[in-house]
C-alpha positions in Angstrom: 42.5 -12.8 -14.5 43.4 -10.5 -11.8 42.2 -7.3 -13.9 39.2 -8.8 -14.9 38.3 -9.3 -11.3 39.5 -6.4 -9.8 37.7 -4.3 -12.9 34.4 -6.7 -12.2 34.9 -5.8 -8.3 35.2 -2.0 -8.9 32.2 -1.7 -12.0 28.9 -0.7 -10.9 26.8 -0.8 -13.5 24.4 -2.8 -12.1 23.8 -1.0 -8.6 21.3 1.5 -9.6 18.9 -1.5 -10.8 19.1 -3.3 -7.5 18.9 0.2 -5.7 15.5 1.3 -7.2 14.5 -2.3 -7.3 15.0 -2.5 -3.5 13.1 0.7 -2.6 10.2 -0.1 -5.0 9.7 -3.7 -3.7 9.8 -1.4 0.2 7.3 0.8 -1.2 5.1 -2.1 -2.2 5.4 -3.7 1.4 4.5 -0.6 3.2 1.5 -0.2 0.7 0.3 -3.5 1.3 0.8 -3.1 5.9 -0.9 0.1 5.1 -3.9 -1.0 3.2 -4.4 -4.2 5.5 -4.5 -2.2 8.7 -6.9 1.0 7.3 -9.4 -2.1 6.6 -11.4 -2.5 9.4 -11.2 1.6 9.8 -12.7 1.9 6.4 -15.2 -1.1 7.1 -16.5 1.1 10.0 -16.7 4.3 8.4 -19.3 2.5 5.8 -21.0 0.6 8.3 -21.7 3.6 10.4 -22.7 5.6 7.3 -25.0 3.1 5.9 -26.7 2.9 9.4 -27.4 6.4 9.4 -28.6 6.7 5.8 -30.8 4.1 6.5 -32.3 5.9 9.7 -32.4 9.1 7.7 -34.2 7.4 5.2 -36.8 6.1 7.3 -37.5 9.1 9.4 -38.3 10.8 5.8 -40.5 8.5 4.6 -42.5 7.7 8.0 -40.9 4.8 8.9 -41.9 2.6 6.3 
C-alpha cells in the first residue's frame, strides 16, 4: 500500500492535461475581458463612420 501511494504521489502523467487545460481556459477569459471592453470602442468607430457616409452621401447627391 505504501508503494502504490508513494508511486501514485511521484507519477505525473496527468499534469500536462491540467497544465494546457489551465492556460487554455486563461486564454479564453482574457478573450472574453478583451472582447467585452473593445465593444463600445468598436460601436463608436461604426457609428462615427456611418455618420459620415451618410453626410458624404448627401453632399453628393444634393441633399436629397
Amino acid at each position: 500500500m505504501a508503494q502504490w501511494l508513494g508511486s501514485f504521489w511521484v507519477e505525473e502523467d496527468g499534469q500536462d492535461l491540467i497544465e494546457y487545460s489551465l492556460l487554455i481556459t486563461f486564454i479564453a477569459i482574457a478573450c472574453a475581458a478583451l472582447i467585452g471592453s473593445g465593444r463600445s470602442a468598436v460601436n463608436t468607430i461604426w457609428q462615427t463612420s456611418n455618420s459620415d457616409i451618410t453626410q458624404g452621401y448627401s453632399a453628393a447627391t444634393g441633399g436629397s
